[in-house]
C-alpha positions in Angstrom: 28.1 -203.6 38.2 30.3 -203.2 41.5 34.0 -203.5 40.7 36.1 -205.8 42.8 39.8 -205.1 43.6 42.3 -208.4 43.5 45.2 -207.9 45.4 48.4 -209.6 44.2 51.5 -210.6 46.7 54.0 -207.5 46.7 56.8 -209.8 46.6 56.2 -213.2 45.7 59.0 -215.7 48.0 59.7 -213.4 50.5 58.2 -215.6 52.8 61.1 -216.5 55.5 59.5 -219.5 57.4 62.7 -220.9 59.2 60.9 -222.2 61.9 59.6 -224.7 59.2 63.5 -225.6 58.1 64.0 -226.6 61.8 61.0 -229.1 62.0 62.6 -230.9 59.2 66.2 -230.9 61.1 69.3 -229.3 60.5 69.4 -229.8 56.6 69.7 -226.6 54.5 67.7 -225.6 51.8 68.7 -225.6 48.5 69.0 -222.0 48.2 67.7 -218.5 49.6 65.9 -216.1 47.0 67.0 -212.7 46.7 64.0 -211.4 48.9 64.7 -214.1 51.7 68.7 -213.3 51.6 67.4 -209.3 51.7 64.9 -210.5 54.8 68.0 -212.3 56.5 70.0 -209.1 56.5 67.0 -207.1 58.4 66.6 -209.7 61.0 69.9 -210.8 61.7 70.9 -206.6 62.0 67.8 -206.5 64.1 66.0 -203.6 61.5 62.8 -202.0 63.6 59.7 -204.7 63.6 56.2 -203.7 62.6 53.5 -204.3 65.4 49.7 -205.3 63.4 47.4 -206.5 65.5 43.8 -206.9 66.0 42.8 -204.8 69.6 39.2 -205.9 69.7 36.1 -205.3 67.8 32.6 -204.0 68.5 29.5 -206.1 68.5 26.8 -203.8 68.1 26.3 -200.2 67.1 27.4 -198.4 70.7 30.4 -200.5 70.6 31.5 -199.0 67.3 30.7 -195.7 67.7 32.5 -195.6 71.6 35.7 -196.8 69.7 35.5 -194.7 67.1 34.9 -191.4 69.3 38.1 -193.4 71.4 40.7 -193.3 68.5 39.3 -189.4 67.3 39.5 -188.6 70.7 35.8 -187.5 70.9 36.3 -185.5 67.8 39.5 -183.4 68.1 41.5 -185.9 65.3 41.1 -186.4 61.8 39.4 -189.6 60.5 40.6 -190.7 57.4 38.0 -192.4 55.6 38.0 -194.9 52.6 36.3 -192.3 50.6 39.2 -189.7 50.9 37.7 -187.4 53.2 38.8 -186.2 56.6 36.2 -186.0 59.0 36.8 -184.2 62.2 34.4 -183.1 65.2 31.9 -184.3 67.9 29.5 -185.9 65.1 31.9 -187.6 63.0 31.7 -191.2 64.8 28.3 -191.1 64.5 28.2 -189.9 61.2 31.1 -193.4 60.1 28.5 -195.4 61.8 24.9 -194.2 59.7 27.2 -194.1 56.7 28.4 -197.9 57.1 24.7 -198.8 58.4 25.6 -200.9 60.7 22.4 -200.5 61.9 21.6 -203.2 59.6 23.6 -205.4 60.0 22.1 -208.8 60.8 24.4 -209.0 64.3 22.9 -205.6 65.6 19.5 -207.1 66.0 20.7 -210.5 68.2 20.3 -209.8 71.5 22.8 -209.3 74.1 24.1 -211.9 76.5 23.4 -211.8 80.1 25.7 -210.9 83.1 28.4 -213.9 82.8 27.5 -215.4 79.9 29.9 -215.2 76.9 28.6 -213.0 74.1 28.6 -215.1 70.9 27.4 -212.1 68.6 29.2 -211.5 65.4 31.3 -208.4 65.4 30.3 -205.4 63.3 33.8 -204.3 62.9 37.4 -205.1 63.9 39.7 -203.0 65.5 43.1 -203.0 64.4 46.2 -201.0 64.9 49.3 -200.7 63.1 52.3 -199.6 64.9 56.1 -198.9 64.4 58.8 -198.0 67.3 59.7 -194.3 68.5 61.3 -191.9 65.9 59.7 -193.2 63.4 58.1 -190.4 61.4 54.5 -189.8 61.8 52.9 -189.2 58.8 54.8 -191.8 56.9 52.8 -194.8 59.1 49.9 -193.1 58.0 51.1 -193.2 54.3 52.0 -196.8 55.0 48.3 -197.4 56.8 46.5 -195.6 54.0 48.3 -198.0 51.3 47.7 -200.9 53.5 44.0 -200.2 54.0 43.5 -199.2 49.8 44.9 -202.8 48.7 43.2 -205.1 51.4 39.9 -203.4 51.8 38.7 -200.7 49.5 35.6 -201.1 48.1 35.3 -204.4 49.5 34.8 -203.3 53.6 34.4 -199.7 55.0 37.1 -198.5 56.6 38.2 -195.5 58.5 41.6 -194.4 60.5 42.9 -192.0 63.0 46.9 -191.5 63.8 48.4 -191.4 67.1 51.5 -189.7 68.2 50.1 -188.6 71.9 52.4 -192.1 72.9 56.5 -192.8 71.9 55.7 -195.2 69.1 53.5 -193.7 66.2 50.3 -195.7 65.7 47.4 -195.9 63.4 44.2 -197.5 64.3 42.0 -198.7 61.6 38.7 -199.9 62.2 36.9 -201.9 59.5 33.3 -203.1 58.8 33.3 -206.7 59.0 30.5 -207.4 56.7 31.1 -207.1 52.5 29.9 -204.2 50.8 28.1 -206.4 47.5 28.1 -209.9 48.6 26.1 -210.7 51.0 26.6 -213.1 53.7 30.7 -212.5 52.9 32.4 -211.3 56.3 36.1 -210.4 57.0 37.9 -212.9 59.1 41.2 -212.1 60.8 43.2 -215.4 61.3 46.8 -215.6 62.7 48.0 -216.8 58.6 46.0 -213.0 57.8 48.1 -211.1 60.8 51.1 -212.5 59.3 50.8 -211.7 56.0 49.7 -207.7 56.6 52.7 -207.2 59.2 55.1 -208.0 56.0 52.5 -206.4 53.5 53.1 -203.0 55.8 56.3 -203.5 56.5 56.9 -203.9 53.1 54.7 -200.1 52.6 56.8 -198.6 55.3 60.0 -199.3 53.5 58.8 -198.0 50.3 58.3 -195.0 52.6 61.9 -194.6 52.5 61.8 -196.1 56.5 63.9 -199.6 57.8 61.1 -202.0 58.7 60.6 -206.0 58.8 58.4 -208.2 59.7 59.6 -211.7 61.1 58.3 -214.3 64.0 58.9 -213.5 67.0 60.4 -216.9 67.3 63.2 -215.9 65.3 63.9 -213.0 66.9 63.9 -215.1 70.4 61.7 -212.1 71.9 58.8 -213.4 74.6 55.0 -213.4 73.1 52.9 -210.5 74.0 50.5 -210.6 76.9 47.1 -210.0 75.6 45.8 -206.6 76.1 43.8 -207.5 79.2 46.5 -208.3 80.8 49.0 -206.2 79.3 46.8 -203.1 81.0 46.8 -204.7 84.1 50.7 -204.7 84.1 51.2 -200.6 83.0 52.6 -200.1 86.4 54.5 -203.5 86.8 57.0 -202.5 89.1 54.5 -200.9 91.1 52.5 -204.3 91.2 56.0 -206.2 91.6 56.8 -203.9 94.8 53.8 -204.4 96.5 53.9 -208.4 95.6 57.6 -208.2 97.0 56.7 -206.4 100.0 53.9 -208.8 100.7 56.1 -212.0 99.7 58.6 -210.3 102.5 56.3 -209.5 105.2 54.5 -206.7 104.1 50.7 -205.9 102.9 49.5 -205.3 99.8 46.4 -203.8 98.3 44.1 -204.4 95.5 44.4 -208.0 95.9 41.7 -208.3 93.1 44.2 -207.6 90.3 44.9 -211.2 88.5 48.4 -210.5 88.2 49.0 -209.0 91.5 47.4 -212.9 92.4 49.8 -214.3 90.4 52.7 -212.7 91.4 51.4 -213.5 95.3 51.3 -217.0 94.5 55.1 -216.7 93.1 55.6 -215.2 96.3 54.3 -217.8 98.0 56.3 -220.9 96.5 59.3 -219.3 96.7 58.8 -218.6 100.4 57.8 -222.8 100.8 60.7 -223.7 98.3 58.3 -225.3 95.9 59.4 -225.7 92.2 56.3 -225.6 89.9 56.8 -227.1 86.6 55.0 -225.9 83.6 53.5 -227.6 80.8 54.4 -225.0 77.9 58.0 -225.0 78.8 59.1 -228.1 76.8 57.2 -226.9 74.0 59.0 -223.7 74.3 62.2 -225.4 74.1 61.9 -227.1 71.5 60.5 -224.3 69.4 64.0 -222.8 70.2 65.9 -225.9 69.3 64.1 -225.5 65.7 64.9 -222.2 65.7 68.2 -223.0 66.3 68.8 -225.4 63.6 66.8 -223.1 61.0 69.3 -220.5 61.3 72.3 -223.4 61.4 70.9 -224.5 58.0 70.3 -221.1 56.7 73.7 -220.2 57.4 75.0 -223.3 55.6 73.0 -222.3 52.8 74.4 -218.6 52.8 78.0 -220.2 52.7 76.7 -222.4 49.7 75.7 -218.8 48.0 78.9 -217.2 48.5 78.0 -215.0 51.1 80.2 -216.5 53.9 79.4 -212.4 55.7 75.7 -212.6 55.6 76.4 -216.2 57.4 78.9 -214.7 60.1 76.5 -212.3 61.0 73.7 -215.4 61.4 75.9 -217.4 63.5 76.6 -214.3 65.7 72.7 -213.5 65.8 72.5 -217.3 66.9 74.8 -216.9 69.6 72.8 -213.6 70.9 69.5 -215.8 70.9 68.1 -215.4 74.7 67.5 -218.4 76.6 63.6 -220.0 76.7 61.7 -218.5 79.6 58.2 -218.7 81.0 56.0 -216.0 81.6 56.5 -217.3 85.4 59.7 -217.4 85.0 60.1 -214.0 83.8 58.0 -213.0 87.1 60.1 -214.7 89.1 63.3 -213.2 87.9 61.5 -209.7 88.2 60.3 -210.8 91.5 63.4 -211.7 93.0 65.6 -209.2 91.7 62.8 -206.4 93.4 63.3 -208.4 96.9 67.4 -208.1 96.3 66.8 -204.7 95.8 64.9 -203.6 98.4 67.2 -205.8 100.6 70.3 -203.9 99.4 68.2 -200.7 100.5 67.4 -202.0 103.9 71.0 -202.8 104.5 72.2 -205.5 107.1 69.3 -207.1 108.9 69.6 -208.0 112.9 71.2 -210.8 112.4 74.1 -209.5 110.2 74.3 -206.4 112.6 74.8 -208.3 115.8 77.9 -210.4 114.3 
């Protein structure tokens, strides 16, 4: 009979939903447990975030094994699989993939979707990366990964890992079968609750690892959202793409006009050059999020006070006052934008005009 592993919360209440405190205005909760108060002191003394994300996935057989001959770089890094074993070499991808059979698995055999047409097959397995910032010892995110990957998948999905350290920030990527070992028809489905819920799971792994780590909404911390990874490869070399967009915006040419953001940031150009002021939809939305915000921490604080730890709510209302303003992803273009036209002015020195006076 196949065994089945539960998995119980780590640390029942240390969910710190604050945002949730603001949609109900600025009254306080009744009190903070010990975990929440603990959680408060990481965020408010800005302890290092956790990054768990879900890169991609692969929807048929040559999509997994590319990735997985990606992350081993074509064999010269250890895989750690869920069955203990290290696998390292040219043939180790496409060993994972006959041992997982992904062969047959039901979305293998649909067929693939035409030039422009969206592919709607199922993914055989999902790509994920856990990551924490530079100095952060290496082999203790892999301890961390390792844990994380035992409790939430072991003998429920295949698994298998590789570590990273060739970049600043030491990463794991962990790549997971999406279908169930013994129960047919049950598949593995990443929703944003799920993301949530393992970035405080391994930040919870990484402490016990003896390293600072937390995991709190980005909201809270007032940092922007992440561009997605299409995008956020297309901006490696932002001030490159910001120079050229800035000499083009100031009379200059440009190449590659393909690129979406170099677009985007040509459009900027333009409607600054015509004076326009283009509104955006989100940007209510996004302050209001940090008006809740705002009044979460307000009521946390108040609660703190309540609890005797008048500190702990100093340091909030000092965090609160550190929040950074609401701004756009055009905005934040702009701002970028215009302070690479001041600079290249400075540069340039005094134009005609100036000169001649």
């Amino acid at each position: 009979m196949p065994r089945h592993i539960v998995t119980l919360p780590r640390t029942a209440g240390m969910e710190f939903d604050i945002v949730s405190y603001g949609r109900r205005g600025p009254s306080a909760p009744a009190s903070l447990s010990v975990d929440q108060v603990e959680q408060v002191k990481r965020t408010v003394s800005r302890t290092p975030e956790v990054m768990v994300k879900v890169s991609g996935g692969a929807r048929d057989t040559g999509g997994a094994r590319a990735h997985l001959k990606y992350i081993d770089r074509h064999g010269k890094l250890d895989i750690e699989t869920d069955d203990g074993v290290a696998l390292r070499g040219r043939g180790a991808a496409e060993q994972l993939v006959g041992d997982w059979q992904l062969d047959l698995c039901r979305s293998e055999h649909r067929p693939k979707p035409k030039d422009g047409e969206k592919d709607t097959r199922s993914k055989l397995v999902h790509n994920i990366v856990l990551s924490m910032p530079a100095g952060t010892p290496p082999k203790k995110v892999l301890a961390a990964a390792m844990h994380f990957a035992r409790e939430n998948f072991a003998l429920q999905y295949r698994y298998a890992m590789v570590l990273h350290t060739d970049q600043a920030h030491p990463h794991v990527h962990l790549v997971v079968k999406c279908e169930h070992e013994f129960e047919p028809g049950r598949r593995l489905y990443v929703r944003k609750d799920t993301l949530r819920s393992w970035r405080e799971q391994f930040a919870a792994l990484m402490r016990e690892e003896g390293v600072a780590a937390n995991a709190t909404p980005r909201q809270l911390r007032g940092t922007r959202k992440g561009l997605k990874d299409p995008i956020h490869h297309r901006l490696r070399d932002l001030r490159t793409t910001q120079a050229a967009s800035a000499d083009r915006f100031a009379g200059g040419r440009s190449t590659h006009d393909s690129s979406f953001m170099r677009r985007r940031l040509l459009g900027i150009g333009k409607d600054l050059q015509a004076g326009r002021v283009v509104s955006e939809v989100g940007k209510a939305r996004l302050l209001a999020t940090r008006s809740e915000v705002l009044d979460g921490w307000g009521a946390t604080a108040e609660t703190l006070r309540r609890q005797g730890l008048a500190d702990l709510a100093g340091q909030v209302e000092r965090f609160m006052q550190k929040l950074p303003t609401a701004v756009t992803d055009r905005e934040h273009l702009v701002q970028g934008l215009l302070a690479r036209l001041k600079a290249q002015r400075h540069a340039r020195g005094p134009d005609r005009s100036e000169r001649s006076r």
